[in-house]
ZATORKOL-366094 format. One record per residue (C-alpha): x, y, z; residue number from 1. Coordinates in steps of 0.05 Angstrom, whole numbers, plus 5000, padded with zeros to 4 digits. Example, Ala and Ser with C-alpha at 12.3 -4.5 7.8 and 13.67 -1.06 7.14 Angstrom:
! residues 2
@xx = 5246, yy = 4910, zz = 5156, nr = 1
@xx = 5273, yy = 4979, zz = 5143, nr = 2
***
This chain:
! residues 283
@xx = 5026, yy = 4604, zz = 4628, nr = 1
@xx = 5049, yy = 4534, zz = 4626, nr = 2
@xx = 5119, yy = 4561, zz = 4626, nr = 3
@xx = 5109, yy = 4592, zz = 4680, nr = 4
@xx = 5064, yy = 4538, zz = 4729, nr = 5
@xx = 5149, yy = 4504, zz = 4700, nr = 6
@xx = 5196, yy = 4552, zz = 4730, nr = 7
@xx = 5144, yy = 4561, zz = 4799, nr = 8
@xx = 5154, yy = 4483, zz = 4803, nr = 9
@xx = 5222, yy = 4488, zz = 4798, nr = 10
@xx = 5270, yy = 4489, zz = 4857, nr = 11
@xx = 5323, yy = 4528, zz = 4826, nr = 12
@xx = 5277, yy = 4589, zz = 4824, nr = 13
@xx = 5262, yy = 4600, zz = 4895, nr = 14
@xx = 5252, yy = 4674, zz = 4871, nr = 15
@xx = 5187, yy = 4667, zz = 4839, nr = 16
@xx = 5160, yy = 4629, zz = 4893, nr = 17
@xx = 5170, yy = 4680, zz = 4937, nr = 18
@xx = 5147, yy = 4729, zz = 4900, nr = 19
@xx = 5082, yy = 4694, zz = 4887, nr = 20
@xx = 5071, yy = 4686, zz = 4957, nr = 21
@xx = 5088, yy = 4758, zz = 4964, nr = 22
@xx = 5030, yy = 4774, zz = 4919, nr = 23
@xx = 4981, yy = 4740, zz = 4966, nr = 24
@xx = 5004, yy = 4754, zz = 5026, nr = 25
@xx = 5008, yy = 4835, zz = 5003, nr = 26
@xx = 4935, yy = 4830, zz = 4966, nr = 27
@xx = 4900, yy = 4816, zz = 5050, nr = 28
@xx = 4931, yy = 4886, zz = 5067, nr = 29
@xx = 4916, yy = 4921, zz = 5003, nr = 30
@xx = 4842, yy = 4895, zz = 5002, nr = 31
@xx = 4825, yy = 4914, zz = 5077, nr = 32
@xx = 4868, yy = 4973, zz = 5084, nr = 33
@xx = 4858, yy = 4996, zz = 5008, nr = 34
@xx = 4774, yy = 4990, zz = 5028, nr = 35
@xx = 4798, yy = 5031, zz = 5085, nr = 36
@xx = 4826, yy = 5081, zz = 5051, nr = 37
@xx = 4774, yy = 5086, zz = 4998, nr = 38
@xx = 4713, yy = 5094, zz = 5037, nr = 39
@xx = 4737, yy = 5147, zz = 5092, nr = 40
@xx = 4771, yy = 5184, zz = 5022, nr = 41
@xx = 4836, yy = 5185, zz = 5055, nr = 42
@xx = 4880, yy = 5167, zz = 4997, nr = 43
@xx = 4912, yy = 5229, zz = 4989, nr = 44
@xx = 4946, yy = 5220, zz = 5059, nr = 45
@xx = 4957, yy = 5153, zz = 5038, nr = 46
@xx = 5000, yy = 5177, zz = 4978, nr = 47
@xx = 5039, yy = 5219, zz = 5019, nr = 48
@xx = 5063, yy = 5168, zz = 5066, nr = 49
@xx = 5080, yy = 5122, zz = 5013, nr = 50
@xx = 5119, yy = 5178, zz = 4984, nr = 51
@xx = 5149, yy = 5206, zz = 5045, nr = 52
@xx = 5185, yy = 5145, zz = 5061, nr = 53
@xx = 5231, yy = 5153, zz = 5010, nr = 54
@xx = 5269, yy = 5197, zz = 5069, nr = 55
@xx = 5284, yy = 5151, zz = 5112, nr = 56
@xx = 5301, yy = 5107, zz = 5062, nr = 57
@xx = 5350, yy = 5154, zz = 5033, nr = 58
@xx = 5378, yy = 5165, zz = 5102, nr = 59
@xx = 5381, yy = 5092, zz = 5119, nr = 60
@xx = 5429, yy = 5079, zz = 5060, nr = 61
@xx = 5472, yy = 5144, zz = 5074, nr = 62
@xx = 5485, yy = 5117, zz = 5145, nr = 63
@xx = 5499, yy = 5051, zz = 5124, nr = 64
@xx = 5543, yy = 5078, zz = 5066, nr = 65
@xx = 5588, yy = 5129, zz = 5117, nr = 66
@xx = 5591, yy = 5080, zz = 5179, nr = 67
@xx = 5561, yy = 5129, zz = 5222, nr = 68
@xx = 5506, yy = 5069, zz = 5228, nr = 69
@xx = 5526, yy = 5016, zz = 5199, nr = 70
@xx = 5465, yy = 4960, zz = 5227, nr = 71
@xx = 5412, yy = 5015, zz = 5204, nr = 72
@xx = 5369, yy = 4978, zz = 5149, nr = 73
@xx = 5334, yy = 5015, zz = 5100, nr = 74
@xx = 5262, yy = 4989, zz = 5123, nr = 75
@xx = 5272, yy = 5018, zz = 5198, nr = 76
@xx = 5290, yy = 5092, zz = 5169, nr = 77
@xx = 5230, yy = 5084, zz = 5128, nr = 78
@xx = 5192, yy = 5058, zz = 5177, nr = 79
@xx = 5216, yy = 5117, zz = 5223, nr = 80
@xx = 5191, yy = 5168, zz = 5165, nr = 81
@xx = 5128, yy = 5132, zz = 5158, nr = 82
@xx = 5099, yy = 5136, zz = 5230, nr = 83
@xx = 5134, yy = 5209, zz = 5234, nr = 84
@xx = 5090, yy = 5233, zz = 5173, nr = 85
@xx = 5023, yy = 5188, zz = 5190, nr = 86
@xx = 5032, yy = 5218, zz = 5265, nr = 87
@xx = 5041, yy = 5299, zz = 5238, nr = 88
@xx = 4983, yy = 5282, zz = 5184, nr = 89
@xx = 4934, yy = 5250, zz = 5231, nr = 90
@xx = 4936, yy = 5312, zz = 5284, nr = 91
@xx = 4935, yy = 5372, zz = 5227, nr = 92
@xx = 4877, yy = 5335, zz = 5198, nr = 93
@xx = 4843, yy = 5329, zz = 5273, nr = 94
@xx = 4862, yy = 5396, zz = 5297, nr = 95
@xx = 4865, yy = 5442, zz = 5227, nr = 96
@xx = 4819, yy = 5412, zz = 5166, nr = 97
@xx = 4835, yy = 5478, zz = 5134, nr = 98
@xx = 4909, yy = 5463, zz = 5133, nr = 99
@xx = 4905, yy = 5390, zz = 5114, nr = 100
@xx = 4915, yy = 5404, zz = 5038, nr = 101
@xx = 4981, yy = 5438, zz = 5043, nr = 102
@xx = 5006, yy = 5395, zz = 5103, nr = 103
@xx = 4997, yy = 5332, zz = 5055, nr = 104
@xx = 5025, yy = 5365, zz = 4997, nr = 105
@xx = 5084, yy = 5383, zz = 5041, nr = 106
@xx = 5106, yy = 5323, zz = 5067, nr = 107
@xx = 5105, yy = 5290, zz = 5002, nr = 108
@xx = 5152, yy = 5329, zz = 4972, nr = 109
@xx = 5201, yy = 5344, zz = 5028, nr = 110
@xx = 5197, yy = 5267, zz = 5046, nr = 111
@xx = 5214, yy = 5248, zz = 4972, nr = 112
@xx = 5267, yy = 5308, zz = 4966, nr = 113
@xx = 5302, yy = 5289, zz = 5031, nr = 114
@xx = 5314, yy = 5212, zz = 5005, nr = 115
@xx = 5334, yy = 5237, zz = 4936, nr = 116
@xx = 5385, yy = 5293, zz = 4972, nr = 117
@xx = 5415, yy = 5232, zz = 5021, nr = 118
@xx = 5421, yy = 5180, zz = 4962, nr = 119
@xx = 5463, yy = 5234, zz = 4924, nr = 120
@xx = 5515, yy = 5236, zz = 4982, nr = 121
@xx = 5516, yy = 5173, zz = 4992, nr = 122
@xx = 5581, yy = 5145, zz = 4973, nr = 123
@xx = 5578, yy = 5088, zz = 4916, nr = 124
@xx = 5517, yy = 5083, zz = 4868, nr = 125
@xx = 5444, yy = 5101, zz = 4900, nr = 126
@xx = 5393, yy = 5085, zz = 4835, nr = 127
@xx = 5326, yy = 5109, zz = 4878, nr = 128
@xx = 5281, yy = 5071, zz = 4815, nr = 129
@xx = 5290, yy = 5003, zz = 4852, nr = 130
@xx = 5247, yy = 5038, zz = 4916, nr = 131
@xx = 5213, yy = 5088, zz = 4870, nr = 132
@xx = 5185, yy = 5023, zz = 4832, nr = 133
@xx = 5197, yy = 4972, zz = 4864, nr = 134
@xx = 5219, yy = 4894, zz = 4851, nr = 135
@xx = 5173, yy = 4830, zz = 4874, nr = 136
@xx = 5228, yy = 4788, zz = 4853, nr = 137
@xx = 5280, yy = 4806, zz = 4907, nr = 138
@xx = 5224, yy = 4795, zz = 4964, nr = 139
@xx = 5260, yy = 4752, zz = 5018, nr = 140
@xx = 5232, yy = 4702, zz = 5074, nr = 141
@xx = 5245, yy = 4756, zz = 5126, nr = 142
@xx = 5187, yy = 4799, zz = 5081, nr = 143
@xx = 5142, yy = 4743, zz = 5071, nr = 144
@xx = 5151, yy = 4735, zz = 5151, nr = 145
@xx = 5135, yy = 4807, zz = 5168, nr = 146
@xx = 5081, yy = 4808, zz = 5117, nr = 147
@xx = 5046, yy = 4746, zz = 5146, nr = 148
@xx = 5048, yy = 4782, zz = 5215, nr = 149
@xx = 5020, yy = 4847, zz = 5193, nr = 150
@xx = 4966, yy = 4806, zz = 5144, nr = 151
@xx = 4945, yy = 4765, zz = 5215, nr = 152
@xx = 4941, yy = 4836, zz = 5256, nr = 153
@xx = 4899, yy = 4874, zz = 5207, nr = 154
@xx = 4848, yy = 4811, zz = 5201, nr = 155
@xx = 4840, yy = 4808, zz = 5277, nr = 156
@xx = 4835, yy = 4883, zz = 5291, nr = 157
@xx = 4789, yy = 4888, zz = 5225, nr = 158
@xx = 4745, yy = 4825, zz = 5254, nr = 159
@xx = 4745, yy = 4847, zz = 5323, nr = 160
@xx = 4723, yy = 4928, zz = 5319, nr = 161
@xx = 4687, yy = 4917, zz = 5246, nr = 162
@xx = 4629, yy = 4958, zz = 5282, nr = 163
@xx = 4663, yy = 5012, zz = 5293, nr = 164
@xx = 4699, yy = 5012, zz = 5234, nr = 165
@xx = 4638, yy = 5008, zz = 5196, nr = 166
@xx = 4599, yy = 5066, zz = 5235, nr = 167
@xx = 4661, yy = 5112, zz = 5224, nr = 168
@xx = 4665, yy = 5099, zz = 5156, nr = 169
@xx = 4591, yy = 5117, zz = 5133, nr = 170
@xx = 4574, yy = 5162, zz = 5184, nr = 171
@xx = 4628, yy = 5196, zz = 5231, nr = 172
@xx = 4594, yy = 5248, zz = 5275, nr = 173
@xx = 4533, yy = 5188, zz = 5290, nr = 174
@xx = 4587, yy = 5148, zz = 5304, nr = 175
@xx = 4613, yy = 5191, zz = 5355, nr = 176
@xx = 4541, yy = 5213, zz = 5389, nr = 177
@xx = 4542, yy = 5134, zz = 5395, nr = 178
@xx = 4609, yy = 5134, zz = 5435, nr = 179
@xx = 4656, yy = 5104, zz = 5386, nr = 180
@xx = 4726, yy = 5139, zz = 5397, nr = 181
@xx = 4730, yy = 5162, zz = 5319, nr = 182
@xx = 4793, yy = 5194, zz = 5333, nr = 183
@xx = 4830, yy = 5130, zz = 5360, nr = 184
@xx = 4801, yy = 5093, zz = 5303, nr = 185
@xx = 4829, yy = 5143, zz = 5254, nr = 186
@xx = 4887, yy = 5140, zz = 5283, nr = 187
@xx = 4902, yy = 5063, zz = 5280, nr = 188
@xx = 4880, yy = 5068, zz = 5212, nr = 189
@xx = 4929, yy = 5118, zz = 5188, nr = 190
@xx = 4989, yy = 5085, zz = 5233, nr = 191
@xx = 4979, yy = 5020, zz = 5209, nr = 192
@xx = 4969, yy = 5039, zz = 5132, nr = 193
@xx = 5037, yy = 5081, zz = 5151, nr = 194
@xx = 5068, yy = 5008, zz = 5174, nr = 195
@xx = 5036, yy = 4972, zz = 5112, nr = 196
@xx = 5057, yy = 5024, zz = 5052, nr = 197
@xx = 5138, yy = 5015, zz = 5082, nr = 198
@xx = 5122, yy = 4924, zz = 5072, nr = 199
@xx = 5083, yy = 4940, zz = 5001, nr = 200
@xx = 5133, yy = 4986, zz = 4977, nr = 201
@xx = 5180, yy = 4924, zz = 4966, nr = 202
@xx = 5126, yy = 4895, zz = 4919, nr = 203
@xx = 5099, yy = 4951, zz = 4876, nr = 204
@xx = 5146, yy = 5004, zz = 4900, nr = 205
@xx = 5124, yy = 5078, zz = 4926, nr = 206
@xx = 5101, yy = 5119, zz = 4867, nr = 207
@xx = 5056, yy = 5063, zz = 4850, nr = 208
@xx = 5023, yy = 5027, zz = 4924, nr = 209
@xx = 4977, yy = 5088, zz = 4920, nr = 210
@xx = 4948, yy = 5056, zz = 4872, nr = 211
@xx = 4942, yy = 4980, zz = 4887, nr = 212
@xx = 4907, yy = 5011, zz = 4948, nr = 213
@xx = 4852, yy = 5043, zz = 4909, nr = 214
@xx = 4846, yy = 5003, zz = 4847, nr = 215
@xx = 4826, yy = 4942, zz = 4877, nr = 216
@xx = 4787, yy = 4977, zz = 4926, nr = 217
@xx = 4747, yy = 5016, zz = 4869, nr = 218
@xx = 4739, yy = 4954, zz = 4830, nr = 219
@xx = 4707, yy = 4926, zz = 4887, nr = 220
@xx = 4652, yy = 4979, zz = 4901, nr = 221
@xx = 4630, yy = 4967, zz = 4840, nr = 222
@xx = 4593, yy = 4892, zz = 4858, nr = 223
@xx = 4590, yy = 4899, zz = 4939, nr = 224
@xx = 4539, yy = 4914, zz = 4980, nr = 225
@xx = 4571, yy = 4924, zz = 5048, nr = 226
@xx = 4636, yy = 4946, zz = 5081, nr = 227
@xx = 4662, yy = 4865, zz = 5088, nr = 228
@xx = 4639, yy = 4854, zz = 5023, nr = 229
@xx = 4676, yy = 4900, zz = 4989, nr = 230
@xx = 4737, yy = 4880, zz = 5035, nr = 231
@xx = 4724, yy = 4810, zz = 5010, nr = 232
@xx = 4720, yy = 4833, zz = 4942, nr = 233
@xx = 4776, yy = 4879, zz = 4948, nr = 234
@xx = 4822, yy = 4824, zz = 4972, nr = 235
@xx = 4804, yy = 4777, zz = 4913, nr = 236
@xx = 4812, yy = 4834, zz = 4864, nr = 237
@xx = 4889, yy = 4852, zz = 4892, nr = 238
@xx = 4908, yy = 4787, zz = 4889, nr = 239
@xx = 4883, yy = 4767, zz = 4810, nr = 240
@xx = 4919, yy = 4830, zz = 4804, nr = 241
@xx = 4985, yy = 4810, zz = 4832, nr = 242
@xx = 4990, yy = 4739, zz = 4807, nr = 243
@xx = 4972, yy = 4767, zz = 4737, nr = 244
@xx = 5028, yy = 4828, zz = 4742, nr = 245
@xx = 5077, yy = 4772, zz = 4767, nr = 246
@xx = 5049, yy = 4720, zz = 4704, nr = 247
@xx = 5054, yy = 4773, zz = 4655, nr = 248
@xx = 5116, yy = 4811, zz = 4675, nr = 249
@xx = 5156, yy = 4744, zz = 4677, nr = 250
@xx = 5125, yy = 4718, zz = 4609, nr = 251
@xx = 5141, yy = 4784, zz = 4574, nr = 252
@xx = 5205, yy = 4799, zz = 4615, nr = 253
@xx = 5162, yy = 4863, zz = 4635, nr = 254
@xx = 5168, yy = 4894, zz = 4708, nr = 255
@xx = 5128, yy = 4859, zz = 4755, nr = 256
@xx = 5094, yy = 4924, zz = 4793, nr = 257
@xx = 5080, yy = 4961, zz = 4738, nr = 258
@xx = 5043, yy = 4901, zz = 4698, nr = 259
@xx = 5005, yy = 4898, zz = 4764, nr = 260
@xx = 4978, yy = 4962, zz = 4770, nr = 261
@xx = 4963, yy = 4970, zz = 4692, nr = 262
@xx = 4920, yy = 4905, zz = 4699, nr = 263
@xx = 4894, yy = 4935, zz = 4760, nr = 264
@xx = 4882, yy = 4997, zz = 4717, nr = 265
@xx = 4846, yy = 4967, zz = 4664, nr = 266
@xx = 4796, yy = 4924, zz = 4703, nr = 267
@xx = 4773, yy = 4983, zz = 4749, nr = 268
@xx = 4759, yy = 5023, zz = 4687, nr = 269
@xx = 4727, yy = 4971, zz = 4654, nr = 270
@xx = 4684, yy = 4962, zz = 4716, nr = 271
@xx = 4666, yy = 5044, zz = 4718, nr = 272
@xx = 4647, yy = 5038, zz = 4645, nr = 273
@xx = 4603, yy = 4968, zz = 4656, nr = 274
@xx = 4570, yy = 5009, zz = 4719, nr = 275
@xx = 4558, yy = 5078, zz = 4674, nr = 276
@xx = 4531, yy = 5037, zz = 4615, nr = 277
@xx = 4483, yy = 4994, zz = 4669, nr = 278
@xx = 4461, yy = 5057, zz = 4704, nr = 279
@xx = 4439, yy = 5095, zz = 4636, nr = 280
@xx = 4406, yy = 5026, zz = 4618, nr = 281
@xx = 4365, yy = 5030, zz = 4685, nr = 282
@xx = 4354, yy = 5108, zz = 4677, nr = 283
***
């Protein structure tokens, strides 16, 4: 630990500062969005737009790669992908529960197989792990920037309709006698989540921000007692998580992400085994 409070200190590793700061900044949109996601059961979309965006990822860097768009940055074709597949998940689960299944199941593996299909025609070496996985340590200002921004909309749009986001979450169709426009709320939820995944796919990558969404999330239900209390919690949980996957993946040269969401891991099924053992106690 010491060695590492040394290298954070030192200017030569602007890296790992960044990358902290990354960890904080990412752990506000994983606690609110994650406690989202977790109480309206929603992950399984969730995982497909994280997955999906592997597309336009793919197609980003064949563009880039064959001049036929060379300005086209990876994040805006995922970004594209993202939105595409929220939007076409959002209106089959609205319009056709019954479908909602195969439609998520769908775009998960064409998204993934479309960005795996462009990075093998894309001329020069394509290794998909770096998005597949992800790498804290190459987080840039411009991230930090855009993550900042998304962390300060989320907190105002959370503050401001936390009503409604609470009525829809425990009880949709009283919600909806009541006048709250559930479907606009669902909506927002799912588009930004979409928005968030392509920012938190830099940090943990896309096979695992599934479940830095949940984990923390789950840990959290455990010990709150309301909607903003298990945001609270939530947020505090993702980000002991992140600075220990960044503390333990630099002090055992491990990756980063994946030391996150083991951690992660381990402390939410610590947490289900604590709340088993206390229930049977009570029983």
């Amino acid at each position: 630990m010491t060695g590492f409070i040394a290298v954070l200190c030192n200017p030569d590793f602007p890296f790992i500062r960044n990358a902290l700061f990354a960890g904080l900044l990412s752990s506000v949109l994983f606690g609110l969005l994650g406690t989202m996601v977790t109480v309206r059961r929603i992950a399984s979309l969730a995982g497909a737009i994280s997955h999906a965006v592997l597309g336009g990822i793919g197609m980003a860097l064949y563009l880039q790669a064959t001049k036929l768009a060379p300005g086209f940055p990876p994040i805006a074709g995922a970004m594209v992908f993202a939105v595409l597949s929220a939007g076409i998940i959002g209106v089959v689960s609205l319009k056709a529960k019954q479908r909602e299944d195969t439609v998520i199941n769908a775009i998960w593996a064409i998204g993934m197989s479309v960005g795996v299909l462009f990075m093998a025609k894309t001329p020069g070496a394509t290794d998909p792990s770096t998005y597949l996985f992800g790498n804290i340590l190459l987080i840039s200002n411009q991230d930090l920037l855009l993550m900042a921004i998304l962390d300060v909309l989320v907190l105002i749009l959370s503050w401001r309709f936390y009503p409604q986001l609470e009525a829809t979450s425990f009880d949709e169709e009283f919600a909806q006698v009541r006048g709250v426009p559930t479907t606009v709320v669902f909506l927002v939820i799912l588009m930004i989540s979409a928005v968030a995944i392509v920012l938190l796919q830099t940090f943990v990558g896309i096979v695992m921000v599934i479940a830095m969404l949940t984990l923390p999330a789950g840990t959290a239900a455990t010990c709150a007692r309301s909607l903003a209390g298990m945001m609270l919690w939530s947020c505090l949980f993702a980000g002991l998580f992140s600075v220990g996957g960044l503390v333990l993946g630099w002090t055992f040269d491990a990756p980063v992400g994946a030391m996150t969401v083991i951690i992660a891991g381990i402390v939410f099924l610590g947490a289900a085994v604590v709340r088993v053992l206390a229930s049977r106690k009570l029983g």
